[in-house]
C-alpha positions in Angstrom: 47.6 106.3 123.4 47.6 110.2 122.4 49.4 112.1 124.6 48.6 115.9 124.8 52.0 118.0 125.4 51.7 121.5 127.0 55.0 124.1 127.2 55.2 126.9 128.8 58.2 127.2 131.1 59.7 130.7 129.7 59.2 132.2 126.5 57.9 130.0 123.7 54.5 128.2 123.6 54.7 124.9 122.6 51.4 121.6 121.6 52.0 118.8 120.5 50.2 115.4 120.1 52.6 112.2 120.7 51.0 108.7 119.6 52.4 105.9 121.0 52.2 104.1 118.1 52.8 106.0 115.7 54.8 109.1 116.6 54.5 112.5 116.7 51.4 113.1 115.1 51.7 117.3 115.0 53.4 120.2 116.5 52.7 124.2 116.8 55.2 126.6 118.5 55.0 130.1 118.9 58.4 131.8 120.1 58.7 135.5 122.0 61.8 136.4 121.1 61.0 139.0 119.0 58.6 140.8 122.3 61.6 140.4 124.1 64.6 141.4 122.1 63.7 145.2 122.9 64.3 144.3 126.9 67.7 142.4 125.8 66.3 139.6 127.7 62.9 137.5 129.2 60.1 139.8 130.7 58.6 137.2 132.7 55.3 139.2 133.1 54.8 139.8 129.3 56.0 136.0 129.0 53.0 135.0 130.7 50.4 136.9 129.0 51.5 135.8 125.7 51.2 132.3 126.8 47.1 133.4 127.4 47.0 134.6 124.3 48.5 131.7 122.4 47.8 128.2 123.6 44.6 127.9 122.7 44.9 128.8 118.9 48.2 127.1 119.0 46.2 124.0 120.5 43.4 124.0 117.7 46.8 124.5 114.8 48.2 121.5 116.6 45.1 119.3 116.3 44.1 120.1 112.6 47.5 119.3 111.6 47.0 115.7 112.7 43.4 116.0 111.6 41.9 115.0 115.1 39.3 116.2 116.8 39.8 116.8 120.8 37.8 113.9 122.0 40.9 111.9 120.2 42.9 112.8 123.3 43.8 110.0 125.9 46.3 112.0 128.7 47.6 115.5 129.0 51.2 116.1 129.9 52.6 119.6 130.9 55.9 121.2 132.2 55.3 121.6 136.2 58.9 122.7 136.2 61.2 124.1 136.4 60.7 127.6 134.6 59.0 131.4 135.4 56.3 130.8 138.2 53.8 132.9 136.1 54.3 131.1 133.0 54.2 128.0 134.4 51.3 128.5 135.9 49.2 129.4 132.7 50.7 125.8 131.0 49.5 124.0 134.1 46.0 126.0 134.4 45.2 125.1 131.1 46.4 121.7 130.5 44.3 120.9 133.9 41.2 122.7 132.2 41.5 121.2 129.4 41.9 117.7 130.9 39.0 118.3 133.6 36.3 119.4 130.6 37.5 115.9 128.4 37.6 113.6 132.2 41.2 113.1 131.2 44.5 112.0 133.2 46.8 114.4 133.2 50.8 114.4 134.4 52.7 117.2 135.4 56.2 116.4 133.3 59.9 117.9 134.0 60.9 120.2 131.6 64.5 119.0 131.6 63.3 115.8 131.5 61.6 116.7 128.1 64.9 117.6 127.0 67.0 115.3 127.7 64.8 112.7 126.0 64.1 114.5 123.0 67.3 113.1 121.3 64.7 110.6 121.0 62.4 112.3 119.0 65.2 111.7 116.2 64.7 109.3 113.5 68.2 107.6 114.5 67.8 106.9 118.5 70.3 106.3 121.0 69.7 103.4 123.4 70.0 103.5 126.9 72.4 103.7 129.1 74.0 106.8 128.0 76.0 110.1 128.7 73.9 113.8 128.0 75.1 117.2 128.0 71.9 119.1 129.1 72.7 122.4 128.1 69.4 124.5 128.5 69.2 128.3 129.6 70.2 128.1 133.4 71.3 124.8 132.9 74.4 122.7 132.0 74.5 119.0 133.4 76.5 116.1 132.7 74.3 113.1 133.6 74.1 109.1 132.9 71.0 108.1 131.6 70.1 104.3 132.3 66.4 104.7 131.2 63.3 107.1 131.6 63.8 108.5 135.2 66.6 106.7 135.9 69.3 109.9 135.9 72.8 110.1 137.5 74.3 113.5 137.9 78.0 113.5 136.7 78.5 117.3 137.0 76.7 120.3 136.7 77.8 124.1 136.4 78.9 126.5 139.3 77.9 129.6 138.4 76.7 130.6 135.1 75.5 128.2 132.4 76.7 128.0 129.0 74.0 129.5 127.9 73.8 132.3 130.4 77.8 132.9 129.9 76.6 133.1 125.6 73.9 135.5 126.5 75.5 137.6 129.0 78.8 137.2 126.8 76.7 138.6 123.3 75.2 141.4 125.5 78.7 142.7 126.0 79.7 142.6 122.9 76.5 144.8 121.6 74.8 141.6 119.8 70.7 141.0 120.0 69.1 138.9 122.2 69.4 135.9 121.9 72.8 136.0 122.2 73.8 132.5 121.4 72.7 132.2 117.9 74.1 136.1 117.4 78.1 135.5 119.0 77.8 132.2 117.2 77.3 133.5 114.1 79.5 136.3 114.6 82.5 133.7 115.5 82.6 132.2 112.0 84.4 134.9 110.6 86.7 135.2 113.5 90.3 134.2 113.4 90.7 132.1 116.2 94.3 133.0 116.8 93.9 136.2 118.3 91.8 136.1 121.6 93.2 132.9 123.5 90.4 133.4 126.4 90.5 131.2 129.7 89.2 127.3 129.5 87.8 127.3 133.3 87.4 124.1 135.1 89.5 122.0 132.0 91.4 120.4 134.0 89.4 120.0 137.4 89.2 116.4 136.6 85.8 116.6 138.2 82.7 116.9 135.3 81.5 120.4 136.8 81.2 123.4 134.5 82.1 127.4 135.7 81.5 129.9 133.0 81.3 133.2 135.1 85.1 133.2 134.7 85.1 133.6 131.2 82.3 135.6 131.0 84.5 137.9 132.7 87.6 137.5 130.2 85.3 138.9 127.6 84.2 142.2 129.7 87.8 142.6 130.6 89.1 142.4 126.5 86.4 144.5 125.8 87.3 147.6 128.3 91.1 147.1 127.6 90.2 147.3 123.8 92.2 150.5 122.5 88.5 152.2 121.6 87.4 151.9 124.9 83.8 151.8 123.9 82.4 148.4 122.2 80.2 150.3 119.9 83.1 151.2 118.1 85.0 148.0 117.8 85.7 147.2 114.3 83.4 144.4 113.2 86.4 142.1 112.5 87.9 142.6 115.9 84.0 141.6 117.5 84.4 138.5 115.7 87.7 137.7 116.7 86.7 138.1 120.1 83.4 136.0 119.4 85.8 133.4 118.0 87.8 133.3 121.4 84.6 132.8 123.5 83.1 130.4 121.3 86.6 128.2 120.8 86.9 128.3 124.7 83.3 127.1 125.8 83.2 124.4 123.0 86.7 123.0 124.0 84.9 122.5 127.9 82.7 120.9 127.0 84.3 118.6 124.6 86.3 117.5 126.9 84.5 116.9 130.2 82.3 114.8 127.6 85.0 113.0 126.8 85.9 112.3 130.4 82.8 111.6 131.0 82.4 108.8 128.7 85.8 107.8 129.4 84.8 107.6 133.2 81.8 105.5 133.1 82.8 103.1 129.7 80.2 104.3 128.0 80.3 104.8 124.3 77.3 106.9 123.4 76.6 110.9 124.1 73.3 112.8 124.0 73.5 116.7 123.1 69.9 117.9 124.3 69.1 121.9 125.0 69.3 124.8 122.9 73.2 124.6 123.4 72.7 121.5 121.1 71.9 123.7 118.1 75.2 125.5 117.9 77.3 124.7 114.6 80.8 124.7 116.6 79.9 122.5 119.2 78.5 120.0 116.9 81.8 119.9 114.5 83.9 119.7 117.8 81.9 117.0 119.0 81.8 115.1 116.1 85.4 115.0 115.6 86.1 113.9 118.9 83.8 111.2 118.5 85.7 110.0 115.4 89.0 110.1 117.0 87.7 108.7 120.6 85.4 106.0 118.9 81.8 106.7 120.3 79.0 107.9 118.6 77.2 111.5 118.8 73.2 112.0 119.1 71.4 115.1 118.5 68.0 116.2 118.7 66.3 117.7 115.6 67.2 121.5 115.7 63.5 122.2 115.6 63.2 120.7 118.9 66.7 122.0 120.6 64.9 125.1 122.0 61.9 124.2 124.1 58.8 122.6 122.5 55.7 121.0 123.3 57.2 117.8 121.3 59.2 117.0 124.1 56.5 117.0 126.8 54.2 114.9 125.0 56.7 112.5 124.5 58.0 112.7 127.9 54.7 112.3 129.2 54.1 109.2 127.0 56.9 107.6 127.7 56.5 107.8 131.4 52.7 106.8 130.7 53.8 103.6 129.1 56.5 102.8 132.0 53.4 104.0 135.0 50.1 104.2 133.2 48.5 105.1 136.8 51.3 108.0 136.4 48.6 110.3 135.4 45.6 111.3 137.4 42.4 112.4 137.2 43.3 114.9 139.8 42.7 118.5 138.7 44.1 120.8 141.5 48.0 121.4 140.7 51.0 123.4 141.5 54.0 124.7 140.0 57.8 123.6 141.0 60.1 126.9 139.3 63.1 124.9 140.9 62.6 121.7 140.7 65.9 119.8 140.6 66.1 116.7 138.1 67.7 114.3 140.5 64.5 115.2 142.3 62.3 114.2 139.9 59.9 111.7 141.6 60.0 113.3 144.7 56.7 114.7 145.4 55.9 118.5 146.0 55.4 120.2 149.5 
């Protein structure tokens, strides 16, 4: 079975073909960050108008690359949710065109879901049950994964994400957007002795997440800096403070990870979400795992930021468990918040 992925939740436009039996077959992905970067962050209006402009040609990339014509499709799976209303809705109109013109079942898929299973994806696999750190834009979740659809919720964050807290936290320090990939960067060349910033929530001995506190440390070392204005902080002294953030958001999650596991005897951990892609994290990670004994998985880093990839095997992977999953019915909706452990609950 050929499986048809469609992503569109916020600012990359993502196809993919998933074969059952084979594999990913092809993928195309089109990224806005460089539309957005002006704004310093996600203009959901523009979002959604690139999304027009680019799923088609994206779709006809996606299907010469695995040298098929369109008839070769069997079901269409797209993100319902959660996301940006507008662009969610362009994903959806068009994945329900297209499966309505071909008579083809098609399956609204959780975008989180998508992530968390694309560790998957990988050529070295982790089997079920597991622990996964889903840290995606708005989102960071500790969760045990027994199978496909079959999520706990361990702990999730309070306030702002870790990605929101890297964002907001790169903003302040007069780095681009994105601001991950920017502070993270920037941190390398920071000595880590000099900014010894707050580890919220380390000892809660609960597996929740707060960020907004540290988040706030930055602001605060950045107005009690002795130039007063962060355009003229020395470039060493922006790294340091880098290094500080970055140290104290890896060291929280490394260790509510490690409680995790610890908590539920399990012995393997999925990193899934953009999060997942950051150099500090890993190396922390994989250093626990050497000293606690379990083993790390990662997704590829071409599919740690959203991608049509992880729909399309999403949606075949819950085609296989419920083939009558998908329908041949064409009228749809959106779900913007759509909460994972509310996965199979059906819309209102």
């Amino acid at each position: 079975m050929i499986v048809l992925g469609v992503e569109s939740s916020c600012d990359e436009t993502g196809l993919a073909l998933y074969d059952t039996e084979r594999g990913l077959l092809s993928h195309a992905l089109h990224s806005q960050v460089a539309m957005h970067e002006e704004y310093g962050g996600v203009v959901p209006e523009l979002a959604s108008r690139d999304h027009v402009r680019r799923a088609i040609p994206l779709l006809k990339e996606t299907l010469a690359r695995a040298d098929l014509p369109m008839s070769a499709i069997d079901a269409i799976a797209y993100t319902q949710g959660p996301g940006l209303a507008g662009a969610l809705l362009v994903g959806s109109s068009i994945a329900n065109a297209l499966a309505l013109a071909l008579d083809k079942p098609v399956l609204g898929v959780h975008h989180l879901e998508g992530h968390l299973l694309s560790p998957l994806l990988a050529t070295e696999r982790p089997a079920f049950p597991f622990i996964a750190l889903l840290v995606s834009g708005g989102h960071t979740q500790l969760m045990r994964v027994d199978g496909v659809g079959k999520y706990t919720l361990l702990g999730e964050t309070l306030d702002d994400a870790a990605g929101e807290a890297f964002d907001k936290s790169a903003k302040l320090l007069g780095l681009g957007y994105p601001g991950g990939p920017a502070i993270s960067t920037l941190a390398e060349s920071g000595d880590p002795t000099v900014y010894k910033l707050p580890r919220p929530m380390l000892h809660s001995k609960d597996f929740n997440f707060s960020f907004s506190g540290l988040k706030t440390a930055v602001l605060t070392v950045v107005k009690n800096h002795e130039e007063k204005v962060v355009a003229n902080i020395c470039a060493q002294d922006k790294a340091n403070i880098a290094r500080g953030f970055v140290d104290a958001i890896v060291d929280v999650l490394t260790a509510k990870c490690v409680s995790a596991l610890r908590h539920t005897g399990l012995h393997r951990l999925v990193i899934a979400g953009g999060v997942g892609a950051n150099t500090q994290l890993r190396a922390s990670l994989n250093a626990a795992a050497a000293k606690k004994n379990f083993k790390v998985y990662y997704p590829e880093l071409e599919f740690c930021t959203d991608n049509g990839a992880m729909i399309a095997f999403a949606g075949a992977l819950r085609l296989q468990q419920n083939p009558g999953a998908a329908k041949r019915e064409y009228g749809f909706n959106v779900r913007p918040r759509w909460p994972l452990d509310q996965i199979d609950t059906p819309a209102t």
